[in-house]
VOFI-608810 format. One record per residue: x, y negated, z of N, C-alpha, C in turn; residue in three letters. Coordinates in steps of 0.05 Angstrom, whole numbers, plus 5000, padded with zeros to 4 digits. Atoms other than C-alpha are relative to their C-alpha. Example, Ala and Ser with C-alpha at 12.3 -4.5 7.8 and 13.67 -1.06 7.14 Angstrom:
2
501850245000524650905156501849765000ALA 498450244999527350215143498549785014SER 
***
This chain:
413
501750245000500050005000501749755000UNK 497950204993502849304990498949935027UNK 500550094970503849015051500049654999UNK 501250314997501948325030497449914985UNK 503049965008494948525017498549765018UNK 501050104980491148015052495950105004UNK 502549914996483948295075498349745001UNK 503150115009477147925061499049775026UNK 501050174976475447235107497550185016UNK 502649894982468547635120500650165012UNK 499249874977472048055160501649855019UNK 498250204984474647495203500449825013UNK 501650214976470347095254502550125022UNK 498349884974474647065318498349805019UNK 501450094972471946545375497649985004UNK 503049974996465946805406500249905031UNK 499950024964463746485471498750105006UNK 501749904992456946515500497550134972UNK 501549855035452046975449496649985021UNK 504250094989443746835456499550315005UNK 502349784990439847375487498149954988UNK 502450055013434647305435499450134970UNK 500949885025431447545368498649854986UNK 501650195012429447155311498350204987UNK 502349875008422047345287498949894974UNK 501250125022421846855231501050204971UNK 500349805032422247085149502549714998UNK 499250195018426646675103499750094973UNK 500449895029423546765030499050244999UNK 500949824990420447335063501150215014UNK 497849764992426847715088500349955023UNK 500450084964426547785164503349925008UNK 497850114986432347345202500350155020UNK 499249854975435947755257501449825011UNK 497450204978439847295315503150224992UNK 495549884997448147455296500349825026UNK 499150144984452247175353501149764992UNK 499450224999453346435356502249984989UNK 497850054994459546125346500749885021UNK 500550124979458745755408502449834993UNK 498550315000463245145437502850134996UNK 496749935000470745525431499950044965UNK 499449935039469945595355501149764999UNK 497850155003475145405322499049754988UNK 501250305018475044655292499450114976UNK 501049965018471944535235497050214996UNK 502249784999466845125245498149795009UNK 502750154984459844765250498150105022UNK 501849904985455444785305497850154988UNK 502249925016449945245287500750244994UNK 500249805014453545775258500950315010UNK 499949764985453946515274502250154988UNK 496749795004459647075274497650324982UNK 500949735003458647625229502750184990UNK 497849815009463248255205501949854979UNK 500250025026464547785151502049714996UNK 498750184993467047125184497549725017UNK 501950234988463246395203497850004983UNK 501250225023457146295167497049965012UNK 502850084996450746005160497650175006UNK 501449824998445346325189498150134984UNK 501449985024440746215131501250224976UNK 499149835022445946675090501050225012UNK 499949844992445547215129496850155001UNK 502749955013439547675098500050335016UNK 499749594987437748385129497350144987UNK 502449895020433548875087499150215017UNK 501249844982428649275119500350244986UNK 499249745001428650015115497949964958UNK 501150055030427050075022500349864987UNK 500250165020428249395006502450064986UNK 497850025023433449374947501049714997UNK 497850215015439348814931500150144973UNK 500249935031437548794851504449965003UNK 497850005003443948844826502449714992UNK 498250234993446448184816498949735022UNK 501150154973442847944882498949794989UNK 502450194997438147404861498250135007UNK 502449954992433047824884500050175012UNK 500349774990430348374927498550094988UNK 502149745009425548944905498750075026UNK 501149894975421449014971499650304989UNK 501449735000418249804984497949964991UNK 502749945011411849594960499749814973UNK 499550145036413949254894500049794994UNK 499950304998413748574915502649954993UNK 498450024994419648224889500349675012UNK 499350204992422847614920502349844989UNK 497150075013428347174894501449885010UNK 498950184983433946894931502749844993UNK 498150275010438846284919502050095016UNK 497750025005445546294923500449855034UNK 499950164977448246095001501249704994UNK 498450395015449445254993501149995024UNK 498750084979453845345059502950244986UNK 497549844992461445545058500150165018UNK 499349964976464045975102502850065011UNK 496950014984469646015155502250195007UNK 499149824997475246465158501149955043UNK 499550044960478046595247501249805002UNK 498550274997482345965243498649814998UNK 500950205015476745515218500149914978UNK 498950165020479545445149497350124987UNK 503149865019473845415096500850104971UNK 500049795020472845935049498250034984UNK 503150095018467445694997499450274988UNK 501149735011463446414983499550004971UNK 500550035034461946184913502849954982UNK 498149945017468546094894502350225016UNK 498449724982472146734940501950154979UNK 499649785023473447134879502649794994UNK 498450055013478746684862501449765026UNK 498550174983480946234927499850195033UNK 499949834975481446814982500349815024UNK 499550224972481946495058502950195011UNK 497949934984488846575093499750245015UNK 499449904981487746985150496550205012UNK 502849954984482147395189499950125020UNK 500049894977480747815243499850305002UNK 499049685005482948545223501949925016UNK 498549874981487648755278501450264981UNK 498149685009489449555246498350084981UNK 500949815016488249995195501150144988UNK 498949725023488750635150498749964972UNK 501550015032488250505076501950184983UNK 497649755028490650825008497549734973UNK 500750065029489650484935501250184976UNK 501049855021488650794872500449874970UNK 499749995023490450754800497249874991UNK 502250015011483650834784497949955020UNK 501750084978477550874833497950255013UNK 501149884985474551194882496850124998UNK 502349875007467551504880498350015034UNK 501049924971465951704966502349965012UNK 497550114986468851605024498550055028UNK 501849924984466051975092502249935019UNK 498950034969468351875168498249975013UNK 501549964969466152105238501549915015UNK 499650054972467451765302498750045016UNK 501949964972465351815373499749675007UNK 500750214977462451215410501949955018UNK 497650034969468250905458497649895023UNK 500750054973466450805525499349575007UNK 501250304995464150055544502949855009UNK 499250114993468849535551500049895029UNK 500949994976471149405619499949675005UNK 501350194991471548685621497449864973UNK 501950105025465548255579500749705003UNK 499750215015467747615546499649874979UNK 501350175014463047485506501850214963UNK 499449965017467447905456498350144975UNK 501649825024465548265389501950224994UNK 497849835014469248875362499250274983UNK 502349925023467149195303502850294994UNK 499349805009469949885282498850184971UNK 501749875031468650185206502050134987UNK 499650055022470750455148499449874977UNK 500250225008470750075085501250114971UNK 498949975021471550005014500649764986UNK 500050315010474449374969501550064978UNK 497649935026477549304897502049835012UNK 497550214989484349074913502049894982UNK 499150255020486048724852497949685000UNK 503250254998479148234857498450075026UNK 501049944981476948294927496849744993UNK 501450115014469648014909497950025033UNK 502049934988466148464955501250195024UNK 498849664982466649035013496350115018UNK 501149834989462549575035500150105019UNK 498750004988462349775091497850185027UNK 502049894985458950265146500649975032UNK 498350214987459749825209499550155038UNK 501150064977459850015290500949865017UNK 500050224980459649445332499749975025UNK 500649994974460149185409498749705003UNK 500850315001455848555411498449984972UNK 499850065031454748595341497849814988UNK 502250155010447748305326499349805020UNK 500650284981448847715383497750045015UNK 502850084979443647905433500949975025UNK 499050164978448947785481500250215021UNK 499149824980448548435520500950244997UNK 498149835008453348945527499050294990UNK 500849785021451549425469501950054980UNK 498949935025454349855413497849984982UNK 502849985017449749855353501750034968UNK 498950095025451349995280497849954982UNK 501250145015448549745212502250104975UNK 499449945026450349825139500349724990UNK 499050325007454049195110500650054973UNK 499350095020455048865038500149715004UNK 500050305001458348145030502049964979UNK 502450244999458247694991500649754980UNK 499350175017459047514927498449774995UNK 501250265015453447044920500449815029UNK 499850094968455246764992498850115017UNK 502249904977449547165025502250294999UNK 499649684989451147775069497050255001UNK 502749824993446648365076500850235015UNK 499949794981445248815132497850114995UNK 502049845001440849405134499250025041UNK 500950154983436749395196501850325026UNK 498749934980441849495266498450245024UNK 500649744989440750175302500750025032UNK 497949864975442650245383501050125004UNK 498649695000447550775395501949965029UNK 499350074981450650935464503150175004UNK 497449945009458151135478499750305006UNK 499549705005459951885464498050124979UNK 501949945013454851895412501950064974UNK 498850005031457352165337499049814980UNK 500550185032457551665280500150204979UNK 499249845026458151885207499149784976UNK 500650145012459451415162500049964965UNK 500349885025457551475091501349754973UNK 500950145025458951065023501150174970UNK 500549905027457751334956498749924972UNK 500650125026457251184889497450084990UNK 502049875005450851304859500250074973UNK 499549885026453751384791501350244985UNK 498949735010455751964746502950045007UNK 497649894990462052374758501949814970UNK 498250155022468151924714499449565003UNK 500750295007464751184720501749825028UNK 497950244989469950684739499549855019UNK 501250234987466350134763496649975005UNK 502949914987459650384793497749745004UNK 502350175003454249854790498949935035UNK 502650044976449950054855500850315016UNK 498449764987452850444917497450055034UNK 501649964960449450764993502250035005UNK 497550004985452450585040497950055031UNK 501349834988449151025099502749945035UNK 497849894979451251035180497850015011UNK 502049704997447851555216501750095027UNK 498349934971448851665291498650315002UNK 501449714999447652545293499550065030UNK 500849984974446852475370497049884998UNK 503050065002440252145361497950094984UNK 501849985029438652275293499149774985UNK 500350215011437851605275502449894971UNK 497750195009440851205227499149744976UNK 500850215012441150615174500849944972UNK 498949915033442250565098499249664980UNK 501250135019442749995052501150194972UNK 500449805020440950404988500549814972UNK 499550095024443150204912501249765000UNK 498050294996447749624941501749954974UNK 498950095020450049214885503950035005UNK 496550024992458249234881500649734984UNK 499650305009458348504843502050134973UNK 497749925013463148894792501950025005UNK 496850034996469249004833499350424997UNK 499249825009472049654826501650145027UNK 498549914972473250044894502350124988UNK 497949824996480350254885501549955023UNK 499650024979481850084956498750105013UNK 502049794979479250535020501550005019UNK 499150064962479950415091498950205014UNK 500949834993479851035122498850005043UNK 499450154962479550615198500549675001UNK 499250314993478749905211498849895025UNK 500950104981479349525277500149724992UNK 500450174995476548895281499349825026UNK 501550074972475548385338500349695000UNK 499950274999473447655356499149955030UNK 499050094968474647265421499750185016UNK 498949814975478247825461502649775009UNK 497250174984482147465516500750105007UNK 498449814983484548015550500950304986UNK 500449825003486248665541497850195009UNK 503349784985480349055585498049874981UNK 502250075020476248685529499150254974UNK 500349755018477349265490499150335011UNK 500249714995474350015494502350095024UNK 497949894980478050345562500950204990UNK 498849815018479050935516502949974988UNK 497450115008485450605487499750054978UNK 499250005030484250875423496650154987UNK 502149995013479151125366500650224974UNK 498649815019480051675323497350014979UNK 501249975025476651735249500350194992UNK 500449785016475452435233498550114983UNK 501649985018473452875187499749834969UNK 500950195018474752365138501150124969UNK 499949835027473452655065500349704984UNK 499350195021475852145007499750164972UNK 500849875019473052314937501249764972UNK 499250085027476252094862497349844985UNK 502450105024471651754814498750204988UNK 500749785009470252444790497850195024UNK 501349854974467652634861501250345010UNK 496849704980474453154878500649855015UNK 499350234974475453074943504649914996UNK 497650034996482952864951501650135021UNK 499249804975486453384995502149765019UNK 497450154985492252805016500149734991UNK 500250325005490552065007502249914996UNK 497850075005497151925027499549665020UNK 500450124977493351385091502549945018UNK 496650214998498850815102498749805033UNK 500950164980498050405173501049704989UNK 500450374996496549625165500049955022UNK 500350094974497249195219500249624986UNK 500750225008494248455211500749725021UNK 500950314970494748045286502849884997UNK 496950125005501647865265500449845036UNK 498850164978503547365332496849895019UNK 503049994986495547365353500650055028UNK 499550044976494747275431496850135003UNK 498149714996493447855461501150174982UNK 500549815011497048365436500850235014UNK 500949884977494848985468500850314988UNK 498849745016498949595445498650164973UNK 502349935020495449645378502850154979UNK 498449805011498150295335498150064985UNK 502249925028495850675274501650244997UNK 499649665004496651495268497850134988UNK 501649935027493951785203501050314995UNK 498649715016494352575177497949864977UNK 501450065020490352735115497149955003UNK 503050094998483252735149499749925030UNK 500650204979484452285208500549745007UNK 498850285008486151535221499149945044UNK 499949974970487351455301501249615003UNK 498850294986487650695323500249955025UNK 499250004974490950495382499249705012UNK 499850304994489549865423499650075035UNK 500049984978489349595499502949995009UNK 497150084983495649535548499350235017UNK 499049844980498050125582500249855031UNK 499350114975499450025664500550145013UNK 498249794998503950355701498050035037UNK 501849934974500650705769502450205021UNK 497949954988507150865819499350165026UNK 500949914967505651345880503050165013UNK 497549974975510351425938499650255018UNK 500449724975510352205974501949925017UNK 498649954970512852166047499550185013UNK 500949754980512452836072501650154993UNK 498549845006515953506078500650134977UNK 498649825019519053946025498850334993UNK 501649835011513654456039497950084989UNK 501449955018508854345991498249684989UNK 501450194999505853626002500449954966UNK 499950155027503853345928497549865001UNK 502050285009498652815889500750114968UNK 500850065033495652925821497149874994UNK 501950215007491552505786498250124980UNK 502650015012485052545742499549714988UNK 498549885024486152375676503750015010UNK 497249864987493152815682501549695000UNK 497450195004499752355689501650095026UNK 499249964965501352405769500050384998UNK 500049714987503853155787502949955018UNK 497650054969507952955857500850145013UNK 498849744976512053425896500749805032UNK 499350124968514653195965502549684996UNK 498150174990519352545989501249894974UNK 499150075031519952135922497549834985UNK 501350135027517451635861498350104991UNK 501949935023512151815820498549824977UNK 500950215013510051475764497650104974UNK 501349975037505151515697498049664991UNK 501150255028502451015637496950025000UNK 502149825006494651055638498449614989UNK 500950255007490450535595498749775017UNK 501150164983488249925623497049995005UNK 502049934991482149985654498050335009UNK 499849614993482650775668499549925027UNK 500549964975479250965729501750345007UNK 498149715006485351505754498150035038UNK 500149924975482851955813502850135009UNK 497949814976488252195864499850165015UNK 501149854982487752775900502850165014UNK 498249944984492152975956500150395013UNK 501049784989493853695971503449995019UNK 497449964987498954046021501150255010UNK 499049714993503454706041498150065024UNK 501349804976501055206097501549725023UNK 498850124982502654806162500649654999UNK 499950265002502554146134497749845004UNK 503850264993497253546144500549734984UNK 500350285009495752966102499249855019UNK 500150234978495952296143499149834982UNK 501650215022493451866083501049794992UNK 499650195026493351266034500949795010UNK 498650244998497250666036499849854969UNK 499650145030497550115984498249974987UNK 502750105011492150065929498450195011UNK 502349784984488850625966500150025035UNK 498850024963486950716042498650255016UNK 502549784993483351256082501850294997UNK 499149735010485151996092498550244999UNK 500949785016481052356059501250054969UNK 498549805017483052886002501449804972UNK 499950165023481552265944500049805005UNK 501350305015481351655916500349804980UNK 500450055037480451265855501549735003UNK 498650265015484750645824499349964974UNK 501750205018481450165776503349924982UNK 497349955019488550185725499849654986UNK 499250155024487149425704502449735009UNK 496550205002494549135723501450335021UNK 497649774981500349575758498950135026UNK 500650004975499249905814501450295016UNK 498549784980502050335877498950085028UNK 502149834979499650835922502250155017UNK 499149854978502351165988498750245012UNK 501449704979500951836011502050145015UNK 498149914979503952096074498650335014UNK 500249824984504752756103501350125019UNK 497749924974507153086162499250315001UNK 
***
């Protein structure tokens, strides 16, 4: 992959403050408005009041369109095809929009004045001669962020031509994602945005440890280059739910780019802003030719985008042929001190790291915001006397909250 690819402003809102607890119920041109999250007062200059964060970058709320379960994006988006044959026609967004710095990125002329910078963090891609055809991945649900700052952090795979980045596809799961402001995952089915408008298919709840499966596919015959009209399908199999924008226009770009893993994220101040999991694995992930053969070996290259970005929170990228493993968060080191005899006294922890023998250091790495249990055992003839330090009490356990350094005392006699 070159490595001076620069990825798509619409992937690249960053300062989110406070996000509305609310749902818009109005239509625009008949297409129901959903609340995105604000940009609130920390957006960057230049960003106007008013405008909301999407997968995509700053924009106007008005050009942010969501199709209910049938409707159709005709193929060169002036119009929808409702389910019941109504059609509608929609104008062109008359607002720019902002890439994470503030700089503006006029949607109508994109195709030929890209924006600097955005808010990709990592990823697994591969480009292509020619072009792609499908492009499948499963994830699990991470665990809830342990602190909340208002952040966003979007996890997908993704497709984009990477000679004319015009457009991207994209099967999206989000923490915050549709701005209602409370701490949720939820995904949705994304296309943006050649005519300046974005389109979402309508956002699904999904809760952590749940399976994703994220779909996009060509709907055209086996050989055709530059596919017209694609599904792009994400489908949580723990519920059975899921969400599909169906016959999505591709504007004429030409997927020969494929992101087998992309982290995204906007106003994380910390590290505990992120999943306590530390990381995110993309399996299962099948990649298919224009012909629709799958590709046994992509040949999935790690990107990395935050260049000198504040935090940065041990963000890594580990790829075989059908997985794409992103790393992020800050390790923290958890030090326990044995004071006891030599006949058997130890301390291990829950998740492993700590296995302590007698009179001595102990140390392990465990992500930030890991809740580690400790549990104290001891030889024939011995007695635990108990916890000192981030722990107190002597009984058998007890738990440490992993989000900065920390050190524990267990004594025995």
């Amino acid at each position: 992959m070159n490595s001076k690819r620069i990825p798509r402003s619409f992937s690249a809102p960053a300062a989110l403050a406070c996000v509305a607890a609310f749902i818009l119920f109005t239509t625009w041109f008949g297409i129901p408005l959903r609340a995105q999250a604000p940009a609130g007062p920390n957006r960057p200059a230049g960003v106007p009041e008013g405008f909301v964060i999407t997968p995509f970058g700053y924009f106007h709320p008005s050009c942010v369109l969501h199709l209910a379960e049938g409707d159709k994006a005709l193929t060169d988006e002036s119009a929808i095809q409702h389910l019941n044959g109504l059609r509608e026609n929609i104008a062109a967004c008359d607002y720019p929009h902002y890439t994470s710095r503030g700089k503006i990125a006029d949607a109508r002329a994109a195709s030929v004045r890209p924006p600097e910078d955005d808010g990709w963090i990592e990823s697994a891609s591969v480009a292509t001669n020619s072009s792609y055809g499908k492009l499948v991945a499963t994830w699990t649900v991470p665990p809830a962020p342990i602190s909340n700052d208002g952040q966003i952090v979007y996890f997908f795979p993704g497709m984009e031509d990477d000679d004319d980045v015009v457009t991207i596809i994209q099967p999206v799961l989000g923490w915050n994602m549709d701005g209602t402001g409370g701490a949720a995952w939820s995904i949705a089915s994304w296309n943006c945005c050649y005519s300046g408008n974005i389109w979402e298919s309508t956002p699904v709840g999904v809760n952590s440890t749940d399976t994703i499966v994220g779909t996009i596919a060509s709907t055209c015959g086996a050989g055709t280059l530059s596919c017209s009209e694609w599904n792009i399908t994400t489908y949580d199999e723990t519920s059975g739910k899921g969400t599909t924008l169906s016959n999505s226009p591709s504007d004429g770009q030409t997927f020969d780019w494929a992101q087998s893993g992309v982290l995204e994220v906007h106003h994380v101040a910390q590290c505990s802003d992120y999943p306590p999991s530390g990381k995110l694995t993309f399996y299962n992930v099948a990649l298919e030719d224009n012909n629709f053969q799958l590709i046994s070996n992509p040949g999935w290259s790690a990107d990395f985008w935050a260049g000198d970005e504040t935090p940065q929170c041990n963000f890594g990228v580990q790829t075989t042929a059908t997985t794409a493993t992103l790393f992020f968060g800050v390790p923290e080191t958890l030090t326990v001190q044995v004071e006891g005899y030599a006949s058997g006294p130890s301390v291990t922890s829950s998740p492993a790291g700590i296995n302590a023998g007698s009179d001595g250091y102990f140390s392990a790495n465990f992500t930030q915001g890991t809740v580690v249990t400790l549990t104290a055992t001891h030889g024939s003839g011995d007695t635990f006397a108990g916890w000192g330090g981030a722990c107190s009490g002597n009984q058998a356990t007890c738990t440490v909250t992993m989000n900065a350094a920390k050190s524990v005392n267990a004594t025995f006699f």
